[in-house]
N, C-alpha and C positions, 0 to 999 in steps of 0.2 A: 182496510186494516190500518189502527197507526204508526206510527213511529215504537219503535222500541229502542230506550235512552239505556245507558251502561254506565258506570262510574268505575274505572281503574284507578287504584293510586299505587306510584312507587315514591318508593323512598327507604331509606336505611334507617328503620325505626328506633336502634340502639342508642342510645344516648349516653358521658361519660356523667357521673354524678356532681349534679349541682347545675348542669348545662337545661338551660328553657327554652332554646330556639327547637323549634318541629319545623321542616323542613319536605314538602312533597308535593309531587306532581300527579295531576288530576287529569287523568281521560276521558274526554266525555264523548261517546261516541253516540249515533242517532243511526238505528237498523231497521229496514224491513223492508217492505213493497209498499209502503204509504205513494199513494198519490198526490201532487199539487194539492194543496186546499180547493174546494170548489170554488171557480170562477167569481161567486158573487164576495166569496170572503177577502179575496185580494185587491189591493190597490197600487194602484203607481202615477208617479208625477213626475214629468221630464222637464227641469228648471234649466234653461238655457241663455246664458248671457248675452245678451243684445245690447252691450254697450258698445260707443264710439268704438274703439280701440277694435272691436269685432271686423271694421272696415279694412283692416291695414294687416295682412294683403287680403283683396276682396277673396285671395280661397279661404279665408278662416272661416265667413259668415255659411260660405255654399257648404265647405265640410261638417260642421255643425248642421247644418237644413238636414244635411242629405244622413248624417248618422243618427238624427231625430226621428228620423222618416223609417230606419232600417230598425229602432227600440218598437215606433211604434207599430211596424208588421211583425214585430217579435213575440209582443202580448200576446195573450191567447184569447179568443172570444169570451165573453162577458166578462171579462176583467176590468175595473172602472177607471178610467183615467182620466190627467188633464194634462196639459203641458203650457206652462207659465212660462213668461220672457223676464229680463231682470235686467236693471240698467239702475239709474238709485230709485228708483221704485219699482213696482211689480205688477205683473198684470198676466191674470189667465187669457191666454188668445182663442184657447179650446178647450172645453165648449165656453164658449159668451158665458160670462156670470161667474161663480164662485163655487161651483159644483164641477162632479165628477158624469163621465158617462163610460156603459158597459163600452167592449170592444167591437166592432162586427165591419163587417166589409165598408159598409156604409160612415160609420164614424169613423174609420179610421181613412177615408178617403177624405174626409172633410175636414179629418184633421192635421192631414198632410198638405192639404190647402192652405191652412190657417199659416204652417209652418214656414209653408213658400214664401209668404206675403212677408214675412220678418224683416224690420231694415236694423240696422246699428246706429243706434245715436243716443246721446246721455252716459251718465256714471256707472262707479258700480257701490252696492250696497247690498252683500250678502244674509245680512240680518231680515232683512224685509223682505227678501224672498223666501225663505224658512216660513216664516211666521204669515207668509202669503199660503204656503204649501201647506203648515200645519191648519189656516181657517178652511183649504178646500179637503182634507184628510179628513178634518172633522166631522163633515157631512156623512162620511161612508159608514153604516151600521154593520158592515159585515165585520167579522174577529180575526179575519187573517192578517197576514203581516203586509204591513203601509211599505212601501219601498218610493227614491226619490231619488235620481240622479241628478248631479248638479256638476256644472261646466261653464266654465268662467276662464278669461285670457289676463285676466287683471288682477290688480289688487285690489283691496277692500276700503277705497278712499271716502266713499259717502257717508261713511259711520265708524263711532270707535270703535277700539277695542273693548271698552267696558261696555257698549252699547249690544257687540256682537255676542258680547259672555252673558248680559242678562238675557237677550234673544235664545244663547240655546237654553241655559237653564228651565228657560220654561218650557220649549217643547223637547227637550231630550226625553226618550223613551216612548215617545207617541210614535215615531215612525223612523227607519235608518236612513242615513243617506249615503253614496258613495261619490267620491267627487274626483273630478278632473278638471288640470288643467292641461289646456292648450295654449302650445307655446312656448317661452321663456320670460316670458312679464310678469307671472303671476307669484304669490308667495307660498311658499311651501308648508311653510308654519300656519298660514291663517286656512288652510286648508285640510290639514293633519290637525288644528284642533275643531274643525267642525266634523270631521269623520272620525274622530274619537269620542265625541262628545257627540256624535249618532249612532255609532256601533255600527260605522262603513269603514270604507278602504278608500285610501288617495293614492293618486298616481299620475305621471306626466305622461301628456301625448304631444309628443314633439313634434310630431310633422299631422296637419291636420288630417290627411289623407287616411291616418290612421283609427280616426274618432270612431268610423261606422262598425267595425269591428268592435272595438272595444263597448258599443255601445251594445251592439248585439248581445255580446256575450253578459254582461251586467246584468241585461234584461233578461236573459235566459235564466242566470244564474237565480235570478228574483220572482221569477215564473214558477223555478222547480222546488222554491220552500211550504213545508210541508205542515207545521206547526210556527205560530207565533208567540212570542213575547214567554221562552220561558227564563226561569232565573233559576240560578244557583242559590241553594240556601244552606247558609253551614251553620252549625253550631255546637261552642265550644263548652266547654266545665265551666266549673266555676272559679275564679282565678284565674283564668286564659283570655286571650285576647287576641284578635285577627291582625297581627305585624301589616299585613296586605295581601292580596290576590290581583293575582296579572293575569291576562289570557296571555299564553307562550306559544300560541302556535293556532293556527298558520300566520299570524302578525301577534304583535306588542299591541297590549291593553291594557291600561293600569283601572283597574275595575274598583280603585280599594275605596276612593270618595263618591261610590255610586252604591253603599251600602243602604239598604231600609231593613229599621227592625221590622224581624216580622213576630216577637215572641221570645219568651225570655233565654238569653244568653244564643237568640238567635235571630241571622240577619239574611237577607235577599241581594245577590246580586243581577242586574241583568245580562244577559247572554243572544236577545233577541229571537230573531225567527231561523229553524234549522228546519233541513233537508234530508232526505232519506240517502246515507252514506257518507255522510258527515262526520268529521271528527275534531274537535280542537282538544289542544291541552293548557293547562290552566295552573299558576303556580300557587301554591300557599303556601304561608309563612305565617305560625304560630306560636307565641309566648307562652307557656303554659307555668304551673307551679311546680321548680325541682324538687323532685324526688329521690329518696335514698336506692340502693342496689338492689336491684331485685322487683320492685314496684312497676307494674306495668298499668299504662291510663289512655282509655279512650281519648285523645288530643284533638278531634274534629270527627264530624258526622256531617257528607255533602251529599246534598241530596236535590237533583232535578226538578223542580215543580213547576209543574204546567200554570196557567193564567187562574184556575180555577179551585188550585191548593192541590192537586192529584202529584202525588210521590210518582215520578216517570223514570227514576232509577238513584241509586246509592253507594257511597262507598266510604273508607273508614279511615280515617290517619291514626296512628298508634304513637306511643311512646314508651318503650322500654329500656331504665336504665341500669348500665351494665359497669363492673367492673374490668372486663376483657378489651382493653385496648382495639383487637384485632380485627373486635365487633363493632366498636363506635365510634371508630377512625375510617371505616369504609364508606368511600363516594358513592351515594347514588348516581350513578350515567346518566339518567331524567334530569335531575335537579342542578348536577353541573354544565350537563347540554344546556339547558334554559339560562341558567347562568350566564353562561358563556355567550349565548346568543344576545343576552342586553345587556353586555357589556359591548359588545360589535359594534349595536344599533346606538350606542352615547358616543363609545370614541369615536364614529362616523360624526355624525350632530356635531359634536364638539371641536372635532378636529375642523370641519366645512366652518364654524362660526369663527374657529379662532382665525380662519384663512381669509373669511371675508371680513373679518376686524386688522389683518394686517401683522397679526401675530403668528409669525411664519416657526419662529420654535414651538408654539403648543400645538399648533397643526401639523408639523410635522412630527410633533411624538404623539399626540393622538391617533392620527391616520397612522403613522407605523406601526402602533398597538392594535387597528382595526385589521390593517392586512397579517399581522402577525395571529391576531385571532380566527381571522378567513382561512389562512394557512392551517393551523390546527384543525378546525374543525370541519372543513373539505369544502368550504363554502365557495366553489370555482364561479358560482353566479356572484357573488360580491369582491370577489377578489377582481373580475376584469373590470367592473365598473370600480373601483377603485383605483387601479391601473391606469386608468383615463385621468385622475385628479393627480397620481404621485407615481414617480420613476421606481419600482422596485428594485433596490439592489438586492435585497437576499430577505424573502418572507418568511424562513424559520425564526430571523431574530429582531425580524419588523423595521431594517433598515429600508428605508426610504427618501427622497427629495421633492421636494414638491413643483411640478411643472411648472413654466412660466407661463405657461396659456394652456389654458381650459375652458373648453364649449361650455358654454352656461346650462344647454341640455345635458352634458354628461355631469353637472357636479347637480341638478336638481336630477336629475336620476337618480343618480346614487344616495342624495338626502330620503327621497321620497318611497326609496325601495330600503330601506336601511331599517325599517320595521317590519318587514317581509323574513318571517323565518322558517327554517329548516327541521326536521322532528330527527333523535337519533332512534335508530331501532330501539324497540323495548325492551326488555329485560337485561 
């Protein structure tokens, strides 16, 4: 059986006269008993940094080996894989060559060999590993979803920035990736834009002891998807226009420069490969043409669609404008929760940049706006990792000081978790 997709939308459809913003949030949820895609449809690539810096201390390299080893017992038999090493160049170690091979007892002993054998020495250059991973992805003719983790202790000194942007544009949407680093050497930022810019998840693994887990579960996580490459398609009247769409949950995705027309006054966004029990939410924000009192308008139509143009489920944003106060002054809970949640996820960012530019008053009233926002919204997982970067005196009114010393893990913690969000109950 497959997936059965859902579309919820809330929002306070009322509108006061003459107002054009639409406003509402999108559930998309994915049900049923679907299984795994079969074996031959799925892919994975375990890109793993082998530069210098890998040496220092030699448990980075072994922790790495050994959480390599624990992804690749994780795959399921006939699943195809490879696993590339990355230093400023790239190089598949398993199997030889620039292909993929299924999973089975046998390959995967030989590719734990391969993995033993790994020394550290050279750059890094994450652009060329991508675009190593996307020529071995290429080869796979099954339709399932390409998954690709990537793990790196450095920065990205071998190539620019403009060099690493033309790199994803071109394979963005061929396969996602999810990245880690280990450490505290690496950059936050150039790693949050290649997992936005693949439709993965970043996050720091402080103590390397921790990779094999974290590996594990990735690979699980990439084992249990169920469907590939669907997108959201909305489309609006005529006179309306898409302000932007975010995904809002379970992370910040700003989705709104990855639209393609697919048809008139309508566009595709992607949303990648889902899992059976899956749910994210997804914000929209629409300009439409004001209307007088009374006038109710179709403002959006999103609708699920598989790789193949199949409608996988639907739902509606409305607009009705009202002369009753009572009615078009009321917050939706959805749409202020998401709100609230990226404003969180800036003042953190902002507060952390103006801290490491040395601008101790904008960080401290950033960060006091984030804890004060943590406070309202119950967010007790951001509030302690906060706590770690500034002294709270009192989180109802966001008074805070900022420490004189902070672990460089608790302030890239707190960067790299700071688009991780929270959903409020619905209705």
């Amino acid at each position: 059986m497959g997936l059965d997709f859902g579309v919820e939308v809330f929002q306070n459809e009322y509108l006061p006269e003459g107002e054009a913003r639409v406003d509402a949030i999108l559930t998309v949820s994915a049900t049923g008993t679907a299984a795994p895609v079969p074996v031959e449809g799925a892919a994975e690539v375990l890109i793993i940094d082998t530069s210098g810096s890998m040496r220092y201390p030699p448990t980075k390299l072994a922790a790495a080996k050994q959480a390599t080893e624990v992804a690749i017992d994780t795959l399921r038999d006939g699943v195809v894989f490879a696993v590339v090493q990355g230093t400023d160049e790239a190089e598949v170690v398993y199997p030889r060559g620039s292909g993929l091979v299924a999973a089975s007892p046998q390959t995967r002993a030989a590719a734990k060999q391969a993995v033993a054998r790994l020394r550290a020495d050279g750059g890094t250059a994450m652009g060329r590993w991508l675009l190593l991973a996307d020529r071995v992805l290429a080869t796979h003719t099954g339709s399932g979803p390409r998954h690709a983790i990537l793990l790196t202790d450095g920065q990205n000194q071998h190539e620019t920035p403009q060099q690493l942007g033309r790199t994803l544009d071109k394979v963005a949407g061929r396969f996602t990736v999810d990245c880690r680093g280990v450490g505290t050497d690496w950059e936050v930022s150039e790693l949050r834009r290649i997992s936005e810019a693949m439709l993965g998840t970043v996050d720091i693994v402080a103590d390397p002891a921790w990779l094999a887990e974290d590996f594990r579960a990735m690979t699980a996580a990439a084992m249990g998807k169920a469907v590939a490459d669907v997108s959201l398609r909305l489309w609006t009247p005529e006179g309306a226009e898409v302000v932007f769409l975010k995904q809002a949950a379970p992370g910040l995705l700003d989705l709104t420069g990855r639209r393609t027309e697919s048809g008139v006054r309508t566009g595709d966004y992607p949303t990648g490969a889902w899992a059976g029990g899956e749910s994210r939410d997804y914000h929209l924000c629409v300009r439409v043409k004001p209307a007088k009192v009374g006038d109710r308008m179709l403002a959006a139509r999103a609708s699920l669609v598989s790789p193949g143009g199949d409608v996988l489920g639907q739902g509606r944003v409305l607009a009705v404008w009202t002369d009753d106060t009572a009615l078009s002054t009321r917050i939706s809970p959805e749409v202020a929760h998401h709100t609230g949640q990226a404003e969180l996820a800036s003042a953190i960012q902002e507060g952390l940049e103006a801290r490491k530019a040395g601008d101790a008053e904008t960080a401290t009233a950033r960060l006091g706006r984030a804890v004060k926002l943590a406070h309202e919204s119950g967010r007790t997982d951001t509030a302690k990792l906060l706590a770690k970067v500034v002294e709270v005196q009192d989180p109802a009114t966001g008074t805070v000081r900022l420490r004189a010393r902070v672990a460089d893990a608790d302030e890239m913690t707190l960067d790299t978790r700071s688009t991780v969000t929270r959903r409020v109950g619905k209705g």
